[in-house]
PALOMI-475992 format. One line per field, with one value per residue (C-alpha): residue number from 1; x, y, z. Coordinates in Angstrom, 1 decimal. Layout:
BEGIN
vexke c(NUM ...)
u c(X ...)
v c(Y ...)
w c(Z ...)
END
This chain:
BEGIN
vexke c(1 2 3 4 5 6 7 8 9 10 11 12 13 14 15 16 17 18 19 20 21 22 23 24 25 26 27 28 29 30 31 32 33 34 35 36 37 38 39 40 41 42 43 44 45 46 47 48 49 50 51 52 53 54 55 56 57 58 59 60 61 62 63 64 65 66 67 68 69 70 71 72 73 74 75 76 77 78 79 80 81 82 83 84 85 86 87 88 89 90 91 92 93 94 95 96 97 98 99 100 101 102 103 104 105 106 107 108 109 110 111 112 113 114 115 116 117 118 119 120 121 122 123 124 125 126 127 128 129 130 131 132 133 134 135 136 137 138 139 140 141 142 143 144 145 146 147 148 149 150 151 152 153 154 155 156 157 158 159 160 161 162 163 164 165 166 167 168 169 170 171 172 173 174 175 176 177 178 179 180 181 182 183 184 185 186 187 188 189 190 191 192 193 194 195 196 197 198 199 200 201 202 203 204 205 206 207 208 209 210 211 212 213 214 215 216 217 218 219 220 221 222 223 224 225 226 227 228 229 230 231 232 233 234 235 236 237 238 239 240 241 242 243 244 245 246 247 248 249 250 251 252 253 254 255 256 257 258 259 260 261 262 263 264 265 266 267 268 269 270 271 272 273 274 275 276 277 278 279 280 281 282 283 284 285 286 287 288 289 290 291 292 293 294 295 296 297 298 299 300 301 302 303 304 305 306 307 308 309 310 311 312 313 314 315 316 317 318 319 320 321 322 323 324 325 326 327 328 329 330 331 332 333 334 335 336 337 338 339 340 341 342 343 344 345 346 347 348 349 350 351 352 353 354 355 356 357 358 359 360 361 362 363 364 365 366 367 368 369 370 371 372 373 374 375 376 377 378 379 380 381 382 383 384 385 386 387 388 389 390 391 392 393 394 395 396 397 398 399 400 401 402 403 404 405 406 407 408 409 410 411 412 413 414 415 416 417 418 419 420 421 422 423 424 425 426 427 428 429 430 431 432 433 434 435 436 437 438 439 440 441 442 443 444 445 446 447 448 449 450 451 452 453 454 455 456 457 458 459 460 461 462 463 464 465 466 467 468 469 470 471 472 473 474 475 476 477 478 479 480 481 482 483 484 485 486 487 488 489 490 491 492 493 494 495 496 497 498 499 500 501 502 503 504 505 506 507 508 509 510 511 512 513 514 515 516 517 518 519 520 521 522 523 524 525 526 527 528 529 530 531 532 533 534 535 536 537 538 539 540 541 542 543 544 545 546 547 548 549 550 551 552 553)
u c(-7.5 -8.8 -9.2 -11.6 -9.9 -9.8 -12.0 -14.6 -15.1 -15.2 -17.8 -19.9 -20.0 -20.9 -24.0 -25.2 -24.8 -22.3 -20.2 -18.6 -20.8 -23.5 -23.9 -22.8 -23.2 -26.8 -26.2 -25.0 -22.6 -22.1 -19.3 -19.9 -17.0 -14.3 -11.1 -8.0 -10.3 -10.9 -14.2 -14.0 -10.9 -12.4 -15.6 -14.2 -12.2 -15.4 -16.8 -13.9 -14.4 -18.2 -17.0 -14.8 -17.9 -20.7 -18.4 -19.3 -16.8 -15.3 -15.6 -19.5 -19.0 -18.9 -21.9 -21.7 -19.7 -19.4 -17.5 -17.5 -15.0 -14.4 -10.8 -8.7 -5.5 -7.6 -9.7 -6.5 -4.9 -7.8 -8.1 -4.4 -4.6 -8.1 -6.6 -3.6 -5.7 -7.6 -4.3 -3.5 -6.6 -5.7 -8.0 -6.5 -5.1 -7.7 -10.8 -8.9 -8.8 -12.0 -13.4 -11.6 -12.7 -16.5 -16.2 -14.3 -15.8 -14.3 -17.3 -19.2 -21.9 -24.2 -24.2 -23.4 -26.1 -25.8 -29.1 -31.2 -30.7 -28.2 -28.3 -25.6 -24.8 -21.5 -18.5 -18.1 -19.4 -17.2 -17.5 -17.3 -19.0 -21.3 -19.0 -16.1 -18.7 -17.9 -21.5 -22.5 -22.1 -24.2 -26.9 -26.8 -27.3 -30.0 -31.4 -31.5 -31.7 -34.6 -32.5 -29.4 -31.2 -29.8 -26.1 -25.8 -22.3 -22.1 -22.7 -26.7 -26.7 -24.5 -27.1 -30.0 -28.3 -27.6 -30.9 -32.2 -30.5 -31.2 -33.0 -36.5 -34.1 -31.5 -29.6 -27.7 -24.6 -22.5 -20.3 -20.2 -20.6 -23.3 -24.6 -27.0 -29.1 -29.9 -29.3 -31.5 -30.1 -30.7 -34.5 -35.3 -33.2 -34.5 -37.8 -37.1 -36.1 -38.6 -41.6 -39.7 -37.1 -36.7 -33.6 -31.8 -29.7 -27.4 -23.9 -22.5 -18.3 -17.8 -15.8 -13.1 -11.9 -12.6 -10.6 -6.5 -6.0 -7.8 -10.2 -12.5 -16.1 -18.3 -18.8 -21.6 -22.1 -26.2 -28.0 -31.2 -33.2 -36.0 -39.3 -40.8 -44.1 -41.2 -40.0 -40.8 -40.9 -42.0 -39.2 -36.9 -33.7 -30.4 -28.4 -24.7 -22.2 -18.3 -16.1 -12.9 -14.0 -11.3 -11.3 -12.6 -15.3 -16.3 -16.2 -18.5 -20.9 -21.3 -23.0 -25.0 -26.7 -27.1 -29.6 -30.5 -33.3 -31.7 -29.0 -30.7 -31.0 -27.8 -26.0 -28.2 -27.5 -24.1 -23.9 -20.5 -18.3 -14.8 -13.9 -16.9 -20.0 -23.4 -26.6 -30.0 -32.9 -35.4 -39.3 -40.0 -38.3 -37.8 -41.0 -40.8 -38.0 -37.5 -34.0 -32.7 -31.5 -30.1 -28.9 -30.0 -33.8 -34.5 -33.2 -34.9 -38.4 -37.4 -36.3 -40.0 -41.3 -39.8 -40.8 -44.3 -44.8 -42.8 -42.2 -39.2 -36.8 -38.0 -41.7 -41.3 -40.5 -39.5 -36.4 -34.1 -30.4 -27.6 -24.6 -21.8 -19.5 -17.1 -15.0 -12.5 -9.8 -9.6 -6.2 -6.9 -10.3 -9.9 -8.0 -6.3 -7.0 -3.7 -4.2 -7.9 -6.4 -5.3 -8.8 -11.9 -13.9 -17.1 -16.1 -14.8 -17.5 -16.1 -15.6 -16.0 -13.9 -15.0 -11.4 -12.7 -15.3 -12.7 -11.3 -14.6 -14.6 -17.6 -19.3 -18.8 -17.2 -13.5 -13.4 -11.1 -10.3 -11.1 -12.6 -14.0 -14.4 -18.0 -17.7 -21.3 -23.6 -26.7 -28.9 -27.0 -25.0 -21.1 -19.7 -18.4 -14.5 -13.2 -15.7 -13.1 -9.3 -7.9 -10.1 -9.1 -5.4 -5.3 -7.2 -4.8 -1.7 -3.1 -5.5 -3.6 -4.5 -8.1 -8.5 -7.6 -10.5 -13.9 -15.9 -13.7 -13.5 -17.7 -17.9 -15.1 -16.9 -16.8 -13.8 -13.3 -16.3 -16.6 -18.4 -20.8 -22.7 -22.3 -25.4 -24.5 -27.1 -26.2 -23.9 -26.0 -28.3 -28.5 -27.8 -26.5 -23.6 -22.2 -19.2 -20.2 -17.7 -17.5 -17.7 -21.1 -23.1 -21.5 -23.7 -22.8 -24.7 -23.7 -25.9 -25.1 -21.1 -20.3 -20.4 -19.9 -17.2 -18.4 -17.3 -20.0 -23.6 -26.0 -29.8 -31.7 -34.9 -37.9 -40.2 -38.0 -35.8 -32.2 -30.5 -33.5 -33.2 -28.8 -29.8 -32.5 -29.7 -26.7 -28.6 -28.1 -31.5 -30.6 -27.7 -29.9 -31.4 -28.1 -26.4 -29.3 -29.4 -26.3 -23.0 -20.2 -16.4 -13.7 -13.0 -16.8 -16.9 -20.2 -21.0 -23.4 -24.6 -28.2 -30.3 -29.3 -30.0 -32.8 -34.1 -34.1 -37.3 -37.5 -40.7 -43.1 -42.4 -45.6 -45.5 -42.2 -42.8 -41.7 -39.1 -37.8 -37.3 -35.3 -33.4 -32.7 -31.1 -28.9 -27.4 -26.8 -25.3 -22.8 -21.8 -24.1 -24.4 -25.6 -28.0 -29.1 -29.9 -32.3 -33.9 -34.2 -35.4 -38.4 -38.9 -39.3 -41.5 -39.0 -39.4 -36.2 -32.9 -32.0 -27.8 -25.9 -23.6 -21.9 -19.4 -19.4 -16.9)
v c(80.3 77.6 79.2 77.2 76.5 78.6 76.1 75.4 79.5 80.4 77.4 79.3 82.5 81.0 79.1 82.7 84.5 86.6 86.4 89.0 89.3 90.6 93.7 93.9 97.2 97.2 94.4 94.2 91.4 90.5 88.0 87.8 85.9 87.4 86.4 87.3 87.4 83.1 84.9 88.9 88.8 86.3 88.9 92.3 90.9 90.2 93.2 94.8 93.2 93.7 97.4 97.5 95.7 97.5 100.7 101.1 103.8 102.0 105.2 104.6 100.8 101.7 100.1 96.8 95.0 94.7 92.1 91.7 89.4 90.1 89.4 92.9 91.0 89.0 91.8 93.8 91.6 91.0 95.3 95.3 92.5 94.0 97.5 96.1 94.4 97.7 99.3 96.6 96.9 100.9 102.2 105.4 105.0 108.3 106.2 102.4 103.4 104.7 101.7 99.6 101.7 101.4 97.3 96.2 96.3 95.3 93.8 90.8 90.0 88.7 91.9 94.8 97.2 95.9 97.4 94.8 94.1 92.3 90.3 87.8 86.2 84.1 82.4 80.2 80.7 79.9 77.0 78.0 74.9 75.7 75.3 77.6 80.4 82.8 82.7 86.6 86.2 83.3 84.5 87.5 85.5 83.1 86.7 87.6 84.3 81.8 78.8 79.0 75.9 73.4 72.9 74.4 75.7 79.2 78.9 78.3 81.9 83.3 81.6 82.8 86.7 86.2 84.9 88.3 90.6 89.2 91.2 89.9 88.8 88.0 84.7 82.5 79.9 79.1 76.2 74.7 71.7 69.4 68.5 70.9 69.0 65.7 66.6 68.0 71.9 71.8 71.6 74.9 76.1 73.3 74.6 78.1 77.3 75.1 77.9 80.8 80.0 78.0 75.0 75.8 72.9 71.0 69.8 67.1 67.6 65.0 62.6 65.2 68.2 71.2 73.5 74.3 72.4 69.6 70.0 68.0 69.2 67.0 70.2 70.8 73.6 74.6 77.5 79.4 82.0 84.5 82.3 85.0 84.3 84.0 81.3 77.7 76.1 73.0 72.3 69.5 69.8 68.8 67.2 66.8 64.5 65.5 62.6 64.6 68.4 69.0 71.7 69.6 68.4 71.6 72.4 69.4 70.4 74.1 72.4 69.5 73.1 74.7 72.5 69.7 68.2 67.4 65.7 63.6 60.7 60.4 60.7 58.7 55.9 55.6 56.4 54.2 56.6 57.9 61.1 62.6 64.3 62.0 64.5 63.2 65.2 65.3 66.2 67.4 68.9 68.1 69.9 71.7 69.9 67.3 65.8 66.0 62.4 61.9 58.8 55.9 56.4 52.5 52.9 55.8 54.3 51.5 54.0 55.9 52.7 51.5 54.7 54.3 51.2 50.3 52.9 54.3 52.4 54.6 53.9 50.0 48.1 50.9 51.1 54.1 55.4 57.0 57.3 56.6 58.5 61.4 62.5 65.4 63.7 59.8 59.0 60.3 58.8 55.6 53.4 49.5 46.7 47.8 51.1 50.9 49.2 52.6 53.7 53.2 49.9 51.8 54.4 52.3 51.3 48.8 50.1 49.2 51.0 51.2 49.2 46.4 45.8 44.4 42.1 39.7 36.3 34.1 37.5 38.1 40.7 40.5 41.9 44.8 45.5 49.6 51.0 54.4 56.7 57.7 61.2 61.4 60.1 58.3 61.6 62.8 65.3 65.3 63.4 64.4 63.8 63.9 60.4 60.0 59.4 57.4 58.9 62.3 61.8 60.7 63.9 65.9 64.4 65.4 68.3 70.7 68.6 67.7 71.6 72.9 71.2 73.5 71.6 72.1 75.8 75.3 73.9 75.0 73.7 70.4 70.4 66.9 65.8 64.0 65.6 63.4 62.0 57.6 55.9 52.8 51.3 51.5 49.1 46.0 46.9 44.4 46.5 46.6 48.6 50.3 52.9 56.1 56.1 52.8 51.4 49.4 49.4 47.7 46.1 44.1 42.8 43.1 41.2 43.5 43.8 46.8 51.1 52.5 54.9 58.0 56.9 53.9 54.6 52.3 50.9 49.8 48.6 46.6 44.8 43.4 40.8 43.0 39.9 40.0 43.5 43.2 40.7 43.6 46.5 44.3 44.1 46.1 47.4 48.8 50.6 51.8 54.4 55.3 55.4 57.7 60.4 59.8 62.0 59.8 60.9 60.3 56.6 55.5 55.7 56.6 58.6 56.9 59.1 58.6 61.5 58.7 55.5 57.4 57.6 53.5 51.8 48.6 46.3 45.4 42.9 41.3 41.6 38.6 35.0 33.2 30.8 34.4 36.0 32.7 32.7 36.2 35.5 32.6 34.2 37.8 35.3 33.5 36.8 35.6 38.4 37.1 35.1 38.3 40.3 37.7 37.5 41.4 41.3 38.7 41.1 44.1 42.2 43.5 40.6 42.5 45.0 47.6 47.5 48.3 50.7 50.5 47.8 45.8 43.8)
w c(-6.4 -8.3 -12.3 -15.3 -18.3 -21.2 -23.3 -20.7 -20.0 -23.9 -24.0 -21.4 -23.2 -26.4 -24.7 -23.3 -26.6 -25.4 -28.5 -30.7 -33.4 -31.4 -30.6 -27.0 -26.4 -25.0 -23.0 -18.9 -17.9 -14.7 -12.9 -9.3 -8.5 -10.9 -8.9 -11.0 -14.6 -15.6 -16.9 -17.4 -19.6 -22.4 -22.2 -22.5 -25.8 -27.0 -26.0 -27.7 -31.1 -30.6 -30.3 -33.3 -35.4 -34.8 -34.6 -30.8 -28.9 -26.3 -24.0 -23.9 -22.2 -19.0 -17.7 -20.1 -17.3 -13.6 -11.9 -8.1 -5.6 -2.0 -2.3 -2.6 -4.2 -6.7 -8.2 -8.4 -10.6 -12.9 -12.9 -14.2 -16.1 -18.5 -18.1 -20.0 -22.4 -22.9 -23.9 -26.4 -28.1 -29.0 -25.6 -24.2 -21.2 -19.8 -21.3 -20.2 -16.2 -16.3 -17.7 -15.2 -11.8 -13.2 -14.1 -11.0 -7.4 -4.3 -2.2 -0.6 -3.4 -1.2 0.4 -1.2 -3.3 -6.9 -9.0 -11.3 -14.6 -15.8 -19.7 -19.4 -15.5 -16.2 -13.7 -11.1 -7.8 -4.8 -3.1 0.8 3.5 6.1 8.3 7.2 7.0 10.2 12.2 12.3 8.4 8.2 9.7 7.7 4.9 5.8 6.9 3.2 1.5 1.9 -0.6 1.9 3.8 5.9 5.6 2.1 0.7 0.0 -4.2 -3.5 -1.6 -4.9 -7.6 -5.6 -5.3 -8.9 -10.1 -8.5 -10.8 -14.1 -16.6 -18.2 -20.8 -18.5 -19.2 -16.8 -16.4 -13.7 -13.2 -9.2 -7.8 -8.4 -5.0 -4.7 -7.5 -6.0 -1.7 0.8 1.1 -2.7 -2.5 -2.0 -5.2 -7.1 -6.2 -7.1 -10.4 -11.3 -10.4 -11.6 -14.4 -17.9 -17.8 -20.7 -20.5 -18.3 -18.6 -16.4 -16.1 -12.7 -14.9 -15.5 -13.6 -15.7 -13.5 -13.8 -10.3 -9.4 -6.7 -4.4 -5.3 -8.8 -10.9 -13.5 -15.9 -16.1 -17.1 -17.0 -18.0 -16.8 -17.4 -20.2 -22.4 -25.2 -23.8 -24.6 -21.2 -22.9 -24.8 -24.2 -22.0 -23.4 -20.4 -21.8 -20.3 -21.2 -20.2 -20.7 -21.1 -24.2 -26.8 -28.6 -26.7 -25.6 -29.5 -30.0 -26.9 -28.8 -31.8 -29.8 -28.0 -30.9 -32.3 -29.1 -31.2 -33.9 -32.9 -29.7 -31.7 -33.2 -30.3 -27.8 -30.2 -28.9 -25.2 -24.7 -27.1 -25.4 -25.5 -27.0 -25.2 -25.2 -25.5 -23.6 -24.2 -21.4 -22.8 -19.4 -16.4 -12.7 -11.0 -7.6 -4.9 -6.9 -7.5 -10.8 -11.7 -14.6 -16.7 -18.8 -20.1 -18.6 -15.5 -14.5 -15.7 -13.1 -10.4 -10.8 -10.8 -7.7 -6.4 -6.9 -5.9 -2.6 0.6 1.7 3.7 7.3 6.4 7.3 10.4 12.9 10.8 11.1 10.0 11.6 11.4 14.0 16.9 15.8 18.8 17.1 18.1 17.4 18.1 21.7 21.9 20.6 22.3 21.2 24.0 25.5 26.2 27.1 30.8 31.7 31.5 34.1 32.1 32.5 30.5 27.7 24.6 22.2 18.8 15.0 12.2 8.7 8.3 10.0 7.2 4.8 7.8 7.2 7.9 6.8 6.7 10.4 11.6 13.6 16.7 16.4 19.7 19.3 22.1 22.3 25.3 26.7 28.1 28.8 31.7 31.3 31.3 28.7 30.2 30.4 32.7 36.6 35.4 38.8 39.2 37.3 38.7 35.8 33.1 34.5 34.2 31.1 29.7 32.1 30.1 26.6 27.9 25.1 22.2 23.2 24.2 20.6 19.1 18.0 20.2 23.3 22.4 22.0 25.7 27.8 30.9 29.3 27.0 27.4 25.8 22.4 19.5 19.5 22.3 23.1 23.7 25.7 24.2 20.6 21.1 21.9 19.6 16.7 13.6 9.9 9.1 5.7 5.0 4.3 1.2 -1.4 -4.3 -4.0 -1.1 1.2 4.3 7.5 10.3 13.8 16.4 18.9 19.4 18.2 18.1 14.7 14.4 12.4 8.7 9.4 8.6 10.9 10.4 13.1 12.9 15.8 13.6 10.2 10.2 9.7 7.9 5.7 5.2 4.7 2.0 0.0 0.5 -1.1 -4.0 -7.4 -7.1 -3.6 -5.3 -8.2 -5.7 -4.0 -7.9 -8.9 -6.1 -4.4 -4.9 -7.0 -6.6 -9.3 -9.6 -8.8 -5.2 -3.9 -0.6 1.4 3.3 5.4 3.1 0.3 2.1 3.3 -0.4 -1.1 -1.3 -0.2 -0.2 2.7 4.9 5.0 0.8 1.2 1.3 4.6 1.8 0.1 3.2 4.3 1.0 1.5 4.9 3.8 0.7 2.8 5.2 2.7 0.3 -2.6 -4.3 -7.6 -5.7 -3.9 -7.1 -8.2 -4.8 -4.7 -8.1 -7.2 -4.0 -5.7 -8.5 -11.6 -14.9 -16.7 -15.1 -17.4 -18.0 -14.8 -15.4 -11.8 -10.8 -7.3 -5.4)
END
């Protein structure tokens, strides 16, 4: 159980107005996710002191609060935990467990038969992959909601279910992961906020963990309200960044909120300050699908401009991304030189690791003498193992191991199989190759050595000159479209992954002299990379770069 800190949840309930001098007591607050209390305990002592304010009886606040979790043990320690606070705060213990049976359920969220109306929609939303989602479930919920698209984690199905139960009033903030605001399976949210809601303001938290145990996922804090003729859906956004996510700074976020407009150009004017939160306003926002990218005014005016001018990279040349072979088990399926004799040759593909792209020399690749084992025949089927002899032994001798993976279990008639399928061909086809996880964007050509192991991203292309094109993707103007949509872990790694390279824009061939192409070629060729971002820069037709804020090896 993974709890938000104290400073980051009282933060949250002051953006939402749920705060003590208000009178609480017409108001419904829901947490959806309550787990052992991060949210509801901070709440009900402000609904409390509300109470004791407005001389509210706390017997009459049995339908001011609900919070739901799935998890028996978890929502049994946050009932015993607020019917304790109840009892400190002079409740009778009669009126405290009644309070506490009507606030807590015990059910799926997604699921169970919660009415409309709630004020004030607070917490943070598990985070629970596509994959970890038991398949009868999952298609219940796709059954019920249209935004859990593609391979979306289970907080877009919670922000949608939540979105449904706020009052015309209703207000919203949850704090989850931000990959849902820039990737693919968030489109569909994006979209239904932008037609149906008002952004009330973003806050960006990836440089620091704001959670008691550090976790794996880029979190964010936004919120939103019912789109009312009240409201000003004109106004500017405030988009906070908090590089450490202190009291303090949480403190300092509060006041920045309170009055955006006011204090935009103050604190745009210094966007390098430590420890202190940097306010952008943004006059308009993000319309339909649209990523929400963020960051340096200048930059962005070159990323739209970029945009407008020049096609995606899969519009030119027959060029295409993918990425490379993932077999479940790769200490059984990948093989050294040695141990690839005891293997049939025609079954053996030679393999490059996303190691092997340090191991450069004159910006040529090493042979690493990885191979990787086709299970599958040319018409794409799984492969006749007792064709087999050696091939066949050798899965006989670790059939346990290969057996307990979930595609094995998927295909017991072929359990030997690799996840993915080999294509032979792949192999020999001349192709540029980037790690799906750096610090820049990292690109290598092979002529036509080589299969990409499944950390390695691959572009193909028929009709553009790949060292040409290696030369325009080293480039800091390449990166500016991976830097912009793509998601960036703690310590500035990017993930590469193909909906991102998917989203650079590169210009068209026939738009390139036959000497900048050539110069292009030579400097990709030697490692030039200053050389290459003036090149790129006369490619793409750009007089002046805005600062980079991203560093490259």
């Amino acid at each position: 159980m993974v709890l938000t800190q104290p400073q980051v949840v009282r933060l949250m309930l002051d953006w939402v107005g749920y705060v003590q001098n208000r009178d609480l007591f017409g108001l419904r607050f829901l947490e959806p996710s309550c787990g052992q209390g991060a949210f509801v305990l901070p709440a009900v002592e402000r609904l409390l002191a509300s109470a004791r304010i407005h001389k509210r009886n706390p017997a009459e606040l049995g339908n001011a609060l609900l919070a739901v979790d799935v998890d028996p043990q978890q929502i049994e320690i946050a009932r015993e935990k607020t019917l304790a606070l109840l009892l400190e705060n002079g409740v009778s213990v009669h009126t405290a467990q009644r309070l506490v049976s009507q606030w807590f359920l015990c059910d799926d969220f997604l699921l169970s038969p919660i009415a409309q109306g709630f004020d004030v929609v607070v917490g943070n939303p598990p985070y629970v992959r596509y994959e970890q989602i038991p398949k009868k479930l999952h298609k219940e919920y796709r059954a019920r909601f249209s935004c859990l698209y593609d391979r979306a984690d289970l907080y877009v199905a919670f922000i949608e279910r939540a979105l449904s139960l706020l009052s015309t009033r209703g207000v919203l903030a949850f704090i989850c992961a931000d990959r849902w605001t820039r990737n693919r399976y968030g489109a569909p949210l994006r979209k239904l906020l932008s037609e149906q809601y008002v952004i009330r303001g973003y806050l960006d938290l990836s440089q620091r963990s704001p959670f008691d145990a550090e976790v794996s996922a880029y979190p964010s804090i936004f919120s939103v309200a019912q789109r009312t003729a009240s409201n000003n859906i004109t106004a500017p956004v405030p988009v906070i960044a908090l590089p450490t996510v202190s009291e303090k700074e949480c403190n300092q976020t509060m006041e920045l909120l309170r009055s955006p407009c006011q204090s935009a150009s103050e604190t745009e004017s210094d966007t390098s300050s430590h420890g202190s939160p940097t306010l952008h306003l943004h006059p308009t926002w993000f319309q339909g699908e649209e990523p929400w990218v963020f960051g340096d005014a200048r930059r962005l005016t070159l990323l739209r401009k970029l945009e407008a001018e020049h096609p995606l990279l899969e519009e030119c040349g027959n060029i295409r991304v993918g990425i490379g072979v993932a077999t479940g088990n790769d200490s059984l399926y990948i093989l050294s030189e040695e141990d690839a004799k005891q293997i049939e040759a025609d079954r053996l593909v030679p393999l490059i690791l996303r190691k092997d792209l340090d191991k450069l020399r004159d910006g040529k690749i090493e042979n690493g003498r990885h191979f990787v084992i086709n299970t599958f025949a040319e018409n794409g089927q799984p492969i006749c193992l007792s064709s087999y002899p050696l091939l066949h032994s050798y899965f006989q001798k670790h059939e346990a191991d290969i057996r307990k993976r979930h595609v094995a279990k998927r295909n017991p008639n072929a359990w030997f199989r690799t996840i993915d399928r080999v294509y032979p061909e792949l192999q020999k086809t001349p192709k540029l190759l980037i790690p799906d996880i750096a610090n820049f964007l990292q690109v290598v050509f092979d002529p036509g050595h080589h299969y990409p192991h499944h950390n390695l991203y691959h572009i193909t292309a028929t009709d553009v000159d790949l060292e040409v094109l290696g030369g325009l993707l080293s480039s800091h103007l390449a990166l500016l479209f991976i830097s912009s949509y793509a998601v960036q872990m703690r310590g500035g790694a990017f993930r590469f992954q193909a909906q991102y390279l998917r989203k650079i824009r590169i210009p068209k061939p026939a738009t390139l002299s036959s000497k900048l192409k050539e110069d292009l070629r030579q400097a990709f060729r030697t490692r030039d990379l200053t050389t290459l971002d003036k090149l790129a820069q006369e490619a793409y037709r750009i007089e002046t770069m805005p600062p980079i804020a991203y560093k490259r090896a």
